[in-house]
N, C-alpha and C positions, 0 to 999 in steps of 0.2 A: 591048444590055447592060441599059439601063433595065428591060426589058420583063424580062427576065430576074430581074433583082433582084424585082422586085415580085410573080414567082411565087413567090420562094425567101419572100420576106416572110410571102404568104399561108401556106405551109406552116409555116415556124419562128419566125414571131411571128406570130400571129393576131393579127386585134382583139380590141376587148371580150370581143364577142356570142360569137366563137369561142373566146375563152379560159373562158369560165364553161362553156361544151359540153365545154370539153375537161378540167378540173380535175372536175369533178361523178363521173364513176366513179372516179376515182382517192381521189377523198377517201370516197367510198362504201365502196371495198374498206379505206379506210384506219378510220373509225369501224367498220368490221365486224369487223375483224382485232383492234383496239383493246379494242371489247366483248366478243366473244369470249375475250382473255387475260383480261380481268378475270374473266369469267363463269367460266373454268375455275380461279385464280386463286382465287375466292372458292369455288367447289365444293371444292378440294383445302383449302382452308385449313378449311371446314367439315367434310369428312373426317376431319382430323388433331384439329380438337377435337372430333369426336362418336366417334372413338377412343380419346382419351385419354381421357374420360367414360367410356367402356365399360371401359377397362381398371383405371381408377380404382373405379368402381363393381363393377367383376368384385373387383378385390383387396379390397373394402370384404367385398363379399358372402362372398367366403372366408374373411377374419379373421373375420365375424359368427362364420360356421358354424365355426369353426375355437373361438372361445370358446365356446359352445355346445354342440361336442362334452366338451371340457373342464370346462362345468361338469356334463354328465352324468355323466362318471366322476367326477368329481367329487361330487357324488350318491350316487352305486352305492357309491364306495367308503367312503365313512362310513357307510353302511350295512354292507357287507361287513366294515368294521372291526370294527363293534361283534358281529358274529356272532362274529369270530373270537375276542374277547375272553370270551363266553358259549358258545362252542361247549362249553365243558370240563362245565356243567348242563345242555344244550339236551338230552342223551340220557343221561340218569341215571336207573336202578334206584330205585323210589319204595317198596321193599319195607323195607330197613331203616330209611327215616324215620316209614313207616308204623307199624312196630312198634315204635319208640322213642318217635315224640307220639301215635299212637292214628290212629283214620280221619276223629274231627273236624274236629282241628287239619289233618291234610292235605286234606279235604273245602275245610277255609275259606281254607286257601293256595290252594290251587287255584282256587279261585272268586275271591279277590283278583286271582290272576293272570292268569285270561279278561275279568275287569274291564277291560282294558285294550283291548280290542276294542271297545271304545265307541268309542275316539278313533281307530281305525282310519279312517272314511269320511273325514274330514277329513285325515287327514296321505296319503291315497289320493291325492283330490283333488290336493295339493299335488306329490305326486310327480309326476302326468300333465300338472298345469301346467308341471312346470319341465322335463321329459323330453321333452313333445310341442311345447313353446312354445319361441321364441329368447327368453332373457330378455335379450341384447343387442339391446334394438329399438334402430331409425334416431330419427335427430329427425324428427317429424313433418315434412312438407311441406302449404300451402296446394292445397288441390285445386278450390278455389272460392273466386271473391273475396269479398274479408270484405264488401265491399258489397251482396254478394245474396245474407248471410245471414240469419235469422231476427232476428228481436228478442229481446237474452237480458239478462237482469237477472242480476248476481251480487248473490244475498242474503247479509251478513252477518246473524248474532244475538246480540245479546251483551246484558247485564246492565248495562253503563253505568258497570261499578265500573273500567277501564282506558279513558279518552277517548282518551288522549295515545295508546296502542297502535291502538286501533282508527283515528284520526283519520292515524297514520303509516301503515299498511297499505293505509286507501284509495288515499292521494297514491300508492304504489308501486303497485298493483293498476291505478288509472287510464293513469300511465304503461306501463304493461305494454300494456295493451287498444292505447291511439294506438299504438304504437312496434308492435305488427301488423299496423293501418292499421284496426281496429275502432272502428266510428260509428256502429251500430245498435244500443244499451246503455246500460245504468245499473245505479249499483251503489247498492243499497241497503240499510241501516244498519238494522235490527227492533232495538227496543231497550226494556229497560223505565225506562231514567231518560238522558235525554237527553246525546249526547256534545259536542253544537254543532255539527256536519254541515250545511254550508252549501248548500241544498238548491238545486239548476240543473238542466241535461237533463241530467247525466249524475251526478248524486247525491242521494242521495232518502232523508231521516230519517225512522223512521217509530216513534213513541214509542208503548208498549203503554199504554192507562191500566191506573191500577191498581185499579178497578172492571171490567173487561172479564171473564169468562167464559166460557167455549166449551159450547157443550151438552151435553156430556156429560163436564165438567168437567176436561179437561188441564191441565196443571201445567207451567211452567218450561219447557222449549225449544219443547217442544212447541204449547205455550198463546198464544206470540211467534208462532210458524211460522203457527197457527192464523190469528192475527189479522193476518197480513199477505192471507192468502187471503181476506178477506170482504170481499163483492163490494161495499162502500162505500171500500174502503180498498185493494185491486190495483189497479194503472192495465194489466196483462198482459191480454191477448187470445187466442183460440184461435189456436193459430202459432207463441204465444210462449216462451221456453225461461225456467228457471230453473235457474243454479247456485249450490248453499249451500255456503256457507265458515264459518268458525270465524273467532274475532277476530284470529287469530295467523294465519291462511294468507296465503299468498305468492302468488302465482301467475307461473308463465312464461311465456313466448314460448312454450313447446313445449306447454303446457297449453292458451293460447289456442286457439291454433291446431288443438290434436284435437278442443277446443271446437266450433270451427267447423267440423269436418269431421262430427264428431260428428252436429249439428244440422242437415247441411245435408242428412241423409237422413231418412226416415221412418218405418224400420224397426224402431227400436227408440223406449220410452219413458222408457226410463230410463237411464242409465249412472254410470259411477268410472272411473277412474283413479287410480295410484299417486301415494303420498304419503311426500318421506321427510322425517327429522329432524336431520339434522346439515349442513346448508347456512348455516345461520346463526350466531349467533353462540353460541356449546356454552354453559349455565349447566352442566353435570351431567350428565359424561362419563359416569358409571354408568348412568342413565337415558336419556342417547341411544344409549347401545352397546345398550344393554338392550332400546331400541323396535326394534332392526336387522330383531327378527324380524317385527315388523310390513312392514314393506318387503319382507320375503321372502316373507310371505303374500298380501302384491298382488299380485306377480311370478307365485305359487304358485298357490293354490287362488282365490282372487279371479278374476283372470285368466282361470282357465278354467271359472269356474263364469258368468260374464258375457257372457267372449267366445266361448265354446265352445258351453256349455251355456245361455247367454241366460237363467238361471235365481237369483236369489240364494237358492243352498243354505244356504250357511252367514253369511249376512246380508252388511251391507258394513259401512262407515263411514260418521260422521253427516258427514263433508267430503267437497268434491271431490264431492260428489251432482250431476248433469245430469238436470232430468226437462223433461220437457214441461209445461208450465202447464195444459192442461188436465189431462191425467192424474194430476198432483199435487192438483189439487183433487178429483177422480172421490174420488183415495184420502182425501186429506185426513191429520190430525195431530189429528183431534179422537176419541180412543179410548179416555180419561176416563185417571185416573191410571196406571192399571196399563203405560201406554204411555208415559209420562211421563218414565223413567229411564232405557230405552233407546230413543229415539223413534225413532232410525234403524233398529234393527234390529228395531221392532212395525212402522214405514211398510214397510219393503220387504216382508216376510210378510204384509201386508195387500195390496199390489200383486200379490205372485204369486198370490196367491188369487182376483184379478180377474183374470189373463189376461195381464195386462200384459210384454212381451217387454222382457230388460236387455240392454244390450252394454257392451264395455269402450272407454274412451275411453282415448285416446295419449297420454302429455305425463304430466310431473309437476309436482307440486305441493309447496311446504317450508311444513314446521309445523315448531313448537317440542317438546320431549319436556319432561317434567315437570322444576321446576327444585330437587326435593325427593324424597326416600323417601319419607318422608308422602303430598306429594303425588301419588305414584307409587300407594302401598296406597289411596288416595282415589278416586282416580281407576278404577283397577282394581276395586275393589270398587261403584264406582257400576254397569260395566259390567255385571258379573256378576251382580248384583241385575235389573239389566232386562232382561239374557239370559232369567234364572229367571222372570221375571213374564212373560215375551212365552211363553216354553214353557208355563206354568200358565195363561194368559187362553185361558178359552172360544168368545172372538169369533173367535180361525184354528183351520179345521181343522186336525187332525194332520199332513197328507201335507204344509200347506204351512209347517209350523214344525219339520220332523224336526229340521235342522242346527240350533234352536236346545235344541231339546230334548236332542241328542245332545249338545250342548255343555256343558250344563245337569249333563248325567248326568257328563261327563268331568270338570269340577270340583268335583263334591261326591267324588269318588271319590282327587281330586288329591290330597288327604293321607297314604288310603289306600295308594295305590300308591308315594308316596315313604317310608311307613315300609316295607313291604316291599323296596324296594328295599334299605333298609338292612338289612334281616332276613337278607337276602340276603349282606350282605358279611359274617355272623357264622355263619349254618347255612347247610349244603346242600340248599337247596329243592328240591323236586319237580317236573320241566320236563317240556317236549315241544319240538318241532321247531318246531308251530305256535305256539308261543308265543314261543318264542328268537327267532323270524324277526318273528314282529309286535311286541314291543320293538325290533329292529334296526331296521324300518322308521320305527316312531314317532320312534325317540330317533337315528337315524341322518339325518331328514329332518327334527327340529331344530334339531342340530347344522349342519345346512347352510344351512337358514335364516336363522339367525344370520350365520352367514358371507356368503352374498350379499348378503344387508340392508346388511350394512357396504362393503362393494365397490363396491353398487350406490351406496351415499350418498359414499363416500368413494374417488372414482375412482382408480385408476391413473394415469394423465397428470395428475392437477391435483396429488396428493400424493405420489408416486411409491410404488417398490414396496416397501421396508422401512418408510416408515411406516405402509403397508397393512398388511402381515406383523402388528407390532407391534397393530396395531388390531386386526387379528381374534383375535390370541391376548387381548385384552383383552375384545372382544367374549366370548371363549367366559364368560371367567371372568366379565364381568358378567352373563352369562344363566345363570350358577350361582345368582348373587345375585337374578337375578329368578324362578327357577323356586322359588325359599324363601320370596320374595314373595308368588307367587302363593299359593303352599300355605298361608300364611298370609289371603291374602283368601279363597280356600274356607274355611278353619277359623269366619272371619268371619262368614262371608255363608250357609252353609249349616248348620254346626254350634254356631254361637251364636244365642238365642232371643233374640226379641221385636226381627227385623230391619226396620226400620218404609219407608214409601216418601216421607218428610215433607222431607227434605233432597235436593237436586240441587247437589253441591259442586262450586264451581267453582276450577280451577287458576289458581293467577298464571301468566301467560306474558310479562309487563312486565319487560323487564330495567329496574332502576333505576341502577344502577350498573355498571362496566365490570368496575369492580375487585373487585365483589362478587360471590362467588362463594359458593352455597350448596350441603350437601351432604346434609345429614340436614334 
């Protein structure tokens, strides 16, 4: 019996030795079976969210294309509008206006009315930007970390006459840069009369004297830009990037970061990005509806003249500029006065003339629009003035100033063609096909202009859809008011004598008060 027991022992209670032998495959198959659930466990569960990403991003990508196609009819059809509204002179009998004003008078309408094909290559452009492009781009996404990108300085330049502005846009700007996780930068202050810029690694004063000079004698933005580039006074290195702002610019999250994607290629030397105007806080509803079509023209012909065409045809903006430090100084800003008044658009037609390849950079940027008429005709007429002197200077050739030249030709001609217009609403002018159709295009693409500019600033989701409504019929009618404006700075600027280059006016963009609101 003993003997007995003590087999049954050895089989159904082992010792120790026999019990660790005998738990060992059991717990083996048990951790294996174990990891396994998890393993699959975690594969289905990565399944189910790299699906819902896909379908999330599939439906993203279809509303894209789906606003997209919307805004090309949308497009088309303001163009198709306004044919149908001029369809009734577009094929009119030119025999009895002939024999009632003479062959002069109809010779000089006529030729009024081919005048308009100036501004054709520009509103071209703008069409194949907004036709061929999504103008609903994605938020940018980091493609590289901000840690292994270049070294990039943001240059402000300003005058010294608003500290309190300039000294509150760094503090936002800086926040901006950390809050994307950027450490490789500094933001620098070009100024001619000191703000108080408390200088560290990451902010740098840098006071023009007012004995300095450039060689070939630059004036005003240009002459600041100058003096930041000489090689006793840049601390930038070859590698290194520079983007210029205006005292008033904002910059985002979504700008940083096309910054950084921007820069972390080689490809290109130069770049922009969109820039709009009603993100803040509005002094002068008329003049921010009014700037919408600048927005549109980012979106438009910017856009694809950068990112397409890697070419600045028809110039940029002096903000939101991304170049390469060396390449900026190859070009330089020292091009004596006549560069002086529009420096951005004589630096880029000096760049294309070297070779230099642009692209377009992601992300936007919030300025102020002018917080006055005045300062609206001031402003505008500065522009147009250094359009005209960039088209007229000998130093670019032709091929590489057309766009400013054609632009040149389109605003002295702008009065022209708005007194006909009205000539129009009183006699039966003398048409063609090809003319009915190239007014529809010009005046039908910026009409839409205006309207995306506003949409694009004043989103859908954050204001909903009748205060959009509201705003673009507002829109339309303040760029009635600006298209009278302009016609007035061509009258200005090309039809009043003895337009001198002595002044470089600069805009308040300081709100002082909340409550004060200016209009004229």
């Amino acid at each position: 019996m003993s003997h007995t027991m003590s087999r049954l022992s050895l089989v159904c209670l082992p010792n120790k030795r026999q019990t660790s032998y005998w738990l060992l495959p059991v717990f083996t198959v048990y951790y294996f079976l174990l990891v396994l659930c998890c393993i699959i466990n975690n594969f289905l569960y990565i399944c189910i969210h790299k699906f819902r990403l896909l379908m999330e991003a599939a439906t993203y990508m279809s509303i894209r294309h789906v606003k997209h196609a919307l805004s090309v009819l949308t497009l088309v059809g303001c163009v198709f509008i306004i044919i149908a509204f001029s369809a009734g002179g577009a094929i009119h009998s030119n025999v009895t206006f002939t024999e009632a004003h003479g062959y002069q008078v109809t010779f000089l309408l006529y030729f009024l009315q081919f005048s308009v094909v100036v501004q054709l290559p520009f509103f071209i452009l703008n069409f194949l930007g907004l036709v061929l492009l999504n103008v609903f781009t994605e938020q940018p996404k980091l493609q590289r970390s901000p840690l292994l990108g270049p070294f990039l300085c943001f240059r402000v330049v300003t005058r010294g006459m608003y500290p309190d502005l300039v000294k509150k846009n760094v503090q936002h700007n800086l926040e901006v840069c950390k809050n994307v996780g950027l450490h490789n930068f500094i933001i620098e202050v070009v100024t001619d009369v000191s703000v108080n810029i408390q200088n560290n690694k990451l902010c740098r004063e840098i006071v023009v004297p007012e004995d300095y000079r450039t060689g070939s004698g630059s004036l005003f933005k240009a002459r600041a830009l100058q003096y930041a580039l000489e090689p006793e006074i840049s601390i930038l290195e070859p590698g290194d990037w520079i983007v210029h702002l205006d005292e008033e610019t904002l910059l985002t999250e979504g700008a940083v970061i096309g910054i950084i994607n921007f820069t972390g290629t080689t490809e290109h030397a130069f770049g922009q990005g969109v820039i709009t105007y009603g993100n803040g806080e509005i002094v002068n509803w008329v003049t921010t509806l009014a700037d919408s079509i600048r927005v549109g023209i980012d979106y438009g012909c910017l856009r694809f003249c950068l990112g397409v065409l890697h070419k600045p045809l028809f110039s940029w903006k002096g903000s939101f500029i991304v170049a390469k430090a060396e390449a900026e100084m190859t070009v330089s800003f020292d091009h004596g006065p006549e560069a002086s008044i529009a420096e951005d658009c004589f630096f880029a037609c000096v760049a294309f003339s070297k070779g230099f390849s642009f692209g377009f950079v992601d992300g936007t940027m919030f300025e102020q629009s002018t917080f006055t008429i005045k300062d609206f005709v001031r402003q505008r007429r500065r522009w147009m003035q250094g359009i005209l002197l960039t088209a007229l200077s000998k130093k670019i050739p032709l091929r590489y100033k057309f766009g400013p030249v054609l632009m040149s030709l389109s605003s002295c001609i702008l009065p022209l063609n708005l007194l006909l217009f009205l000539v129009s609403r009183v006699w039966s002018l003398p048409s063609s096909v090809f003319i009915t159709v190239t007014y529809s295009i010009i005046l039908g693409t910026i009409i839409y202009l205006f309207i995306l500019g506003t949409l694009q600033t004043f989103g859908v989701h954050q204001h909903g859809v009748w205060k959009c409504f509201l705003l673009v019929c507002a829109t339309l009618l303040c760029g009635m008011v600006a298209c009278c404006l302009e016609n007035l700075v061509a009258v200005l600027v090309f039809w009043m004598p003895k337009t001198t280059i002595n002044n470089f006016y600069i805009v308040n963009k300081e709100i002082v008060s909340k409550d004060y609101v200016k209009i004229v």
